[in-house]
N, C-alpha and C positions, 0 to 999 in steps of 0.2 A: 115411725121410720125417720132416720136422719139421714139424709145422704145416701148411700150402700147399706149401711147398716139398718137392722132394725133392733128396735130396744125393747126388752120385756124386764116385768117386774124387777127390780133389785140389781137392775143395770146392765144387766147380762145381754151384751152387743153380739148380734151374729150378723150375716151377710153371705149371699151366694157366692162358692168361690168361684173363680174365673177356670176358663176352659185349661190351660196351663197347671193348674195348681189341682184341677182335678188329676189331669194326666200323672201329674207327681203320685198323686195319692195309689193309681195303681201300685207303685212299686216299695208302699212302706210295709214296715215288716207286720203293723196291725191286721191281722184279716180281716177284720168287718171293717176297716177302715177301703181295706183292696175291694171288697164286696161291693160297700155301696157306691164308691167310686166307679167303678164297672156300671152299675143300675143307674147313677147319675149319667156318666157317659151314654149309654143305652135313652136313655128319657131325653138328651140334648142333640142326638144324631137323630131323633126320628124324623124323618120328614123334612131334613135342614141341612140343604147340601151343602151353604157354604161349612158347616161348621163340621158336615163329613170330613170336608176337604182339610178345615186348618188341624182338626184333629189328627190326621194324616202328615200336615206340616210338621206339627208339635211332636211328633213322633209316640203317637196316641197308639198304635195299632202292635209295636212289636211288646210293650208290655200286656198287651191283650191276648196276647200271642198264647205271650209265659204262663197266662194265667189258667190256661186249659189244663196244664200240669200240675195246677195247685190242686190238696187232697176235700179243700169243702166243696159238696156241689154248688151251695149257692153261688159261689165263685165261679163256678164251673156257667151255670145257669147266667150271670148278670153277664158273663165276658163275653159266651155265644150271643146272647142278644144284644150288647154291644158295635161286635162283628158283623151280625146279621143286617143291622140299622144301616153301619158302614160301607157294606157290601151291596146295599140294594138301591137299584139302578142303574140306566145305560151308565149315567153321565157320571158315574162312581167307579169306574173301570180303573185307574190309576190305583184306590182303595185297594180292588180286589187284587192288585197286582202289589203290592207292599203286602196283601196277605201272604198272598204265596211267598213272597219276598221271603217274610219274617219265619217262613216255614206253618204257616197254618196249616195248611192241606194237612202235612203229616199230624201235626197237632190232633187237629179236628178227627180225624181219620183213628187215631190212638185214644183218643176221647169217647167216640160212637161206639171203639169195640169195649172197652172197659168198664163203662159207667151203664150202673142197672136202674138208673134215673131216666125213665123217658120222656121226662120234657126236656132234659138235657139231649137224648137222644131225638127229638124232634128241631130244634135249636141247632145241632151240629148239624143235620140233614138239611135245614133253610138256610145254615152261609154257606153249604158246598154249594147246594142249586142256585144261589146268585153268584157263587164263583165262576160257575161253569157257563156262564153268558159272555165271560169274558172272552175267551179262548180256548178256539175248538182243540188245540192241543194237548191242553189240561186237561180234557176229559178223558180222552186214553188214559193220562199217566191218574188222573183219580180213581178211574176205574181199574186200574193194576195195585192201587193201595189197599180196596177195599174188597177186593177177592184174593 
């Protein structure tokens, strides 16, 4: 390892990209490029509020959004758990409020009825339940989506 980088045989330099440059990687037209970047984001929120939060800055969350409407599940799968990371906890309440922001509820909600993947449907049912800590108003209008 040199610096950021690290070097393998035949000179081939890689390096973690930074929280920024993942967020980018959501929105390129590669799908497993959007995939893993999703699973990365998902692996870098766990457990790490600040980096809930600058992902939030970065405007990490409305492309996570989009991605619930993308047609791979894996995509479907890394973006809810992304979400889920994002959304859980008190002190993550501004999060869950850029979700709805960005329209997740409806998202998530058109996701749970469509997809016949049920770890994706367990994933969409775990960032509604940390949504719903936010604001007791949301849960009427969540529970009007989903009946």
């Amino acid at each position: 390892m040199i610096g950021d980088f690290f070097i393998f045989p035949g000179g081939v330099q890689w390096r973690d990209p930074d929280l920024h440059e993942v967020i980018e990687f959501l929105s390129n037209p590669n799908s497993v490029i959007k995939a893993n970047a999703a699973a990365y984001l998902q692996h870098l929120c766990y457990m790490d509020d600040p980096v809930k939060a600058k992902t939030r800055q970065l405007g990490g969350i409305p492309p996570l959004v989009q991605l619930l409407s993308h047609e791979m599940p894996e995509i479907h799968r890394n973006s809810c758990g992304a979400l889920r990371n994002l959304s859980y906890g008190r002190q993550n309440d501004e999060n869950k409020r850029a979700i709805k922001n960005a329209s997740g509820v409806t998202a998530l909600v058109r996701l749970l009825r469509k997809s016949p993947d049920n770890e994706v449907k367990e994933l969409v049912t775990g960032v509604l339940w940390n949504l719903s800590s936010c604001d007791v108003s949301w849960n009427y209008h969540c529970l009007q989506l989903v009946t």
